[in-house]
C-alpha positions, 0 to 999 in steps of 0.5 A: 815395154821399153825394149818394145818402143826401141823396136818400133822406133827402129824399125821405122828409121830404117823404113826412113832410111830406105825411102830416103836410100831409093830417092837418092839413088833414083836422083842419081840416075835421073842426073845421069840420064836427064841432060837439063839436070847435074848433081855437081859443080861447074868444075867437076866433083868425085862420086862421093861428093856428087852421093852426098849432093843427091842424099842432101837434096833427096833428103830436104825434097822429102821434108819439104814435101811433108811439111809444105805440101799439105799446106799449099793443098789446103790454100788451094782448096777452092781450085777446081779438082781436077786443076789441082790434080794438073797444078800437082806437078808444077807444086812438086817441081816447085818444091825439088827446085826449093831443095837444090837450092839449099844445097852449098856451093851450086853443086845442081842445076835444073831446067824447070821443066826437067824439075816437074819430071824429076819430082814426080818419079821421085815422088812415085818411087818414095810411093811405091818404096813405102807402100813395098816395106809396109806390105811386107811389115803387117805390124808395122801396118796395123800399128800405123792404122791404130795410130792414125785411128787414135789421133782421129779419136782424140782430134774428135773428143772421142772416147778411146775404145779400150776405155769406154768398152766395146763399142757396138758393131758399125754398118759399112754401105757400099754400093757398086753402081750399076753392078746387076745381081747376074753380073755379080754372079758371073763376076764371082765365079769366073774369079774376077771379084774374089774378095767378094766371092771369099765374102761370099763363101765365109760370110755373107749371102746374096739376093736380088731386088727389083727396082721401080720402073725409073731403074737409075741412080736417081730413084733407086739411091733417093730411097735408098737412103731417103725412104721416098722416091716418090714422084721420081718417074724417071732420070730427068723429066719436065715439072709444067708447073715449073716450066723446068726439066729437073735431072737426078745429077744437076745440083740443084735438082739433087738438092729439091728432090732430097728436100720433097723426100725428107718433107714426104717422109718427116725424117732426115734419112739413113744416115741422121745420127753419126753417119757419112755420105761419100760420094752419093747423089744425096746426103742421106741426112749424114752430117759428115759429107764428102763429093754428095752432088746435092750439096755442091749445090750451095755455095757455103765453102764448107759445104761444097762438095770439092772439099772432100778432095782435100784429105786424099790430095794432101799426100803427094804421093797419093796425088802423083799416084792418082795423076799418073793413073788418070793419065794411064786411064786415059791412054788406056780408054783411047787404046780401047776404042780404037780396038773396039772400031777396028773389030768392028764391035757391035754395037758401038758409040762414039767414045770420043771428045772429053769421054776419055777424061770423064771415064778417067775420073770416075774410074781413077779420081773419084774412087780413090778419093771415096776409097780414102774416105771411107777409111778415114770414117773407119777409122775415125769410127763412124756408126755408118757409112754409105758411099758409091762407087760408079766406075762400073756404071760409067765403063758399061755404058760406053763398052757395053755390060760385058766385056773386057773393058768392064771385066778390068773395072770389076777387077780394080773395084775388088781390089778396092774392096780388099782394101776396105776389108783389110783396114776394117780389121784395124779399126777402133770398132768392128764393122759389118760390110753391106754391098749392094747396087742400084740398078743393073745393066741392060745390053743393046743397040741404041734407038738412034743406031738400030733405026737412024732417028731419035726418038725425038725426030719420030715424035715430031713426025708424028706431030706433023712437025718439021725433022732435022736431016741430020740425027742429032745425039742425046747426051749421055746422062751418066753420074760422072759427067755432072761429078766432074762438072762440079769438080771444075766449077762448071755449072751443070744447069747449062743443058739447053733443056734446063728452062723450056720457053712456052710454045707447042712443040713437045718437051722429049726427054731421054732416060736411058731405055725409058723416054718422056714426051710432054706438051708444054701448052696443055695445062696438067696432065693430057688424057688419051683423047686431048693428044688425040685430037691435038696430034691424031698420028701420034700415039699410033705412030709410036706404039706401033714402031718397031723400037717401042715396047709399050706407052702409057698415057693417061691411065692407059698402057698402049702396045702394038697393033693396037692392044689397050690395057687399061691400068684400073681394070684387074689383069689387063696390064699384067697381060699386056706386059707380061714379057717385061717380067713379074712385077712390071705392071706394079710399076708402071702403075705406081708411076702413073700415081706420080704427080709429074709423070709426062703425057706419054710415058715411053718403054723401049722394046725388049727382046727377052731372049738376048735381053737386049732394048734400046737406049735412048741416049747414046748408051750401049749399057743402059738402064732407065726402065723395064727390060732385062738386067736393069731392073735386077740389082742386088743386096749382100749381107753379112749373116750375122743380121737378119735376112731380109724377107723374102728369102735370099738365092741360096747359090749365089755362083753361077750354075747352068744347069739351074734356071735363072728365074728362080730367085725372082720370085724372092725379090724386094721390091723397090728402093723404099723396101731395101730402105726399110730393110737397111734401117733394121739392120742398123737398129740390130746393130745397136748402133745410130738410133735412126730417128722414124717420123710416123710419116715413113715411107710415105704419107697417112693416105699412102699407109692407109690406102697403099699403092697397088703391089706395095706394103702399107708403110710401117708406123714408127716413133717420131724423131727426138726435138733435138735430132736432124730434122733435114738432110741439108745442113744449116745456113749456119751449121757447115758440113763438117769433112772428116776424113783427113 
């Protein structure tokens, strides 16, 4: 045993002395080549001397470095994220000028600016020098994992593993934003996921699930981890009783619709007992919290969602490595567009002003920063974890569903997962890894460019209203733009449709393919005949334009020439939009249920031969409503738990000789269901007891009378006095963040 500790203590002196062996030598050339920076005296010293000089300050840089930095990283927790990921150079330059100046006699010199290089090449090279020795040393990587694993354990009062037996099997929950299941397969077979096609091979199994009409982030992760997403009829819509638009990514509207579902469902969600939250829209109940956009709406210091920026940036390693990265990700989306506008490529949005930087974010900034914390809950030994990984999603919207641009993220996010693998192999527990998406992905030219309008400008049209001459654009609602406003301190409320004045002109608001119009100035929900009379041209104008593929109104789906199918009357609507696909009538019919469901829901067309449609925003790859990709996400399991029923594809790999409809009619439905299915897999595992009110999944009236096409919702046990009754911690009770 002795002679084992003098191994490993030797071992990692001489992986000390290399890293220190390649800072040296990388100061050195940086002395020669850099002409603001000298290793020697005014009056000229030997090779040796000017060795020993750069050994020193290599040497007391490295120190400073692990010993100051992540004390300044912890005072300048309240800095923005992304200034902070900006103030990492100056900090490392700061701190190499510190290590000069310890060394006698003034033997170096160097401009400040020449420090901020210096010290973030020396930082990438002791990066790369490390990660190098301990690839090629397992066991010296797996011991370190344990280390790190014990530490967390004891930091946390928990028992040691080894001592109080083998703890039960946790649930690792990963979801690939707006990765659809055929991407997935295609992904798979064309060997740009292997880790997931190896997954897939040795096991685990694959199936679609078809989402409800709002297919977006919003709805689909609300039920997913809340059970509910009741009253959600699309990623932003106007509340007459409010006066106010709510958005799925503000903060704040987070933050109401995380409460409507917990109070819908008596339950706190998911993630209640012993589980963590990474970078999600909601909480999903989880008391360890980091970057959830529904908290970041409260001001408590603990509770913002920046702090879980703190454990990755802590490492300066880690924040040159992921500084440079965004830096290289910025280049790299310039380089790509310009391509993409000398091609010719069509379609095409604009992919300038501050896309670049937020794309740079969600690709590079945002995953790392989940990454790391997923591993830190694995190896602190959480019972479940769920985090989301939305650089697919943000990439497909400006580039398209596929193409290289999103074929390069789908690589970079399996390589992620390896990682995540590999450290589950170390951790205190076993874990079993869940993927799964929330929506997918459709293909298409945008409303605005296919018929030079939005359709704001043809509902005023149709409202004998005056119409700009000048198309305006919609902003892109995508996740990132809101995760990096909350990075900078910015405030997302500031959308000019945040608040809407009183007055007649209708409310139009974009959700991808799917569009709500409301009239402020009629009290509750407009029936066909009030807007009729109000704005006669209206509702033939849109039904009958070319870029629309059906309306509901008042109880009633509106399609061209006329066709009227009425959602009450068995089979009309099932007919009238059959081209949508199995199960379109269900949800549009579960949606017209919806308390704040607009006046005139609008359904872009859909071409099923391309499956194509037509985003309202400025979005090539969209998602939102019904047509295509989007409504087909997918969930993979390890075998050793129960298949959800219905049935899994049995060949997940692509083949073209079998049709692709055949697993649609295997599908879960709804974001509630997969839900469902997520919580018996946690209970299988015997691992947090989720507590279930007998309220789940919607209220007595719901589980006495279902909505149309969906189950009656299961009764369970009310949750323990003593349990997490909400999903949003007390005034006095912080989110804890443990990953560090």
């Amino acid at each position: 045993m002795r002679r084992g500790r003098w191994r490993t203590a030797g071992s990692a002196l001489v992986r000390v002395l290399l890293v220190w062996a390649a800072s040296t030598l990388t100061m050195l050339a940086l002395a020669g080549i850099l002409p603001d920076f000298r290793l020697q005296s005014a009056d000229g010293d030997s090779v040796t001397q000017i060795g020993l000089t750069a050994a020193w300050a290599a040497g007391a840089f490295g120190l400073l470095s692990a010993l100051v930095w992540p004390v300044l990283v912890r005072a300048l927790l309240l800095v923005p994220a992304l200034v902070l990921g900006l103030l990492v150079f100056f900090l490392n330059g700061s701190l190499l000028l510190i290590a000069l100046s310890l060394i006698p006699a003034g033997r170096s010199e160097v401009a400040p600016e020449t420090a901020v290089v210096v010290a973030a090449v020396m930082s990438a090279v002791a990066s790369a020098t490390s990660t190098a020795l301990a690839v090629r040393d397992d066991e010296a990587y797996r011991r370190r994992l344990y280390r790190l694993a014990d530490r967390r354990r004891r930091r946390q009062g928990r028992a040691d593993p080894a001592q109080a037996g083998e703890p039960p099997p946790g649930v690792l929950l990963l979801q690939l934003d707006g990765v659809g299941y055929e991407e997935l397969r295609r992904a798979c077979g064309s060997g740009l996921m292997p880790t997931v096609a190896g997954l897939l091979d040795r096991s685990h199994r694959v199936a679609s699930w078809r989402t409800d009409w709002s297919s977006q982030t919003g709805a689909s992760q609300l039920g997913i981890l809340h059970g509910s997403n009741f009253d959600v009829p699309a990623f932003r819509w106007y509340e007459k009783d409010t006066r106010e638009v709510m958005v799925c990514n503000r903060p704040t509207s987070a933050a109401e619709l995380q409460r409507r579902a917990v109070e819908r469902t008596g339950d706190g969600g998911l993630l209640t007992l012993d589980g963590a939250s990474r970078g999600n829209l909601f909480s999903g109940g989880a008391d360890q919290l980091a970057l959830v956009l529904s908290v970041s709406a409260r001001r408590g210091r603990a509770n913002r969602s920046r702090a879980g920026y703190f454990a990755y940036f802590s490492d300066p390693a880690n924040a040159v490595r992921t500084a440079v990265s965004f830096v290289a990700e910025v280049v790299r989306e310039m380089g790509q567009s310009v391509r993409a506008r000398v091609r010719g490529d069509r379609p095409r949005v604009s992919r300038g002003g501050l896309y670049p930087v937020i794309r740079a974010f969600a690709t590079v900034v945002e995953r790392d920063v989940v990454v790391a914390a997923v591993i830190g809950d694995m190896l602190a030994g959480r019972s479940a974890v769920y985090a989301d990984l939305v650089a697919y999603d943000e990439v497909a919207h400006h580039s398209g569903p596929r193409g290289r641009d999103t074929d390069r993220v789908l690589q970079r996010l399996d390589r992620s997962l390896a990682l995540i693998a590999r450290v589950a192999e170390h951790a205190p527990r076993r874990y079993r890894i869940v993927l799964l998406s929330d929506h997918g992905q459709s293909p298409g030219e945008t409303f605005l460019s296919r018929y030079g309008l939005t359709l704001k400008d043809l509902v005023r049209a149709g409202c004998g209203l005056p119409v700009s001459r000048r198309a305006g654009r919609t902003r892109s609602g995508a996740e990132a733009r809101a995760a990096v406003l909350a990075a900078l301190h910015r405030p997302v409320e500031e959308d000019e449709e945040a608040h809407t004045g009183p007055g007649s002109d209708p409310v139009v608001l974009a959700s991808g393919n799917l569009a709500l119009i409301s009239f402020p100035d009629i009290r509750g929900r407009a029936s066909r005949a009030r807007i009729d009379r109000a704005h006669p041209a209206l509702l033939a104008t849109l039904a009958n334009h070319p870029g629309v593929g059906f309306l509901l109104v008042d109880g009633v789906v509106l399609g061209r020439d006329g066709r009227v199918a009425r959602l009450d009357v068995p089979g009309e609507a099932e007919e009238l939009l059959a081209a949508f696909g199995p199960g379109a009538a269900g949800a549009v019919r579960r949606t017209d249920g919806f308390p704040h469901v607009a006046d005139i829901m609008v359904n872009s067309a859909y071409d099923p031969r391309t499956g194509a449609v037509h985003a309202f925003e400025e979005q090539i790859g969209s998602h939102g409503g019904l047509g295509g990709e989007q409504g087909h996400p997918f969930l993979m399991w390890p075998t050793d738990l129960s298949d959800p029923d219905p049935v899994p594809d049995p060949d997940p790999v692509p083949d073209p000789e079998r049709e692709p409809t055949a697993a649609a009619e295997r599908e879960l439905v709804g974001a509630e269901a997969v839900h469902a299915v997520l919580r018996r897999w946690l209970r299988e595992a015997d691992g947090p007891q989720v507590p279930l009110a007998p309220t789940v999944g919607g209220s007595a009236a719901d589980r006495a009378d279902p909505p149309a096409g969906r189950p009656a919702a299961p009764v369970e046990e009310p949750p323990p006095a003593d349990g997490n009754s909400g999903s949003l911690p007390s005034a006095g009770v912080p989110a804890r963040d443990e990953i560090r």
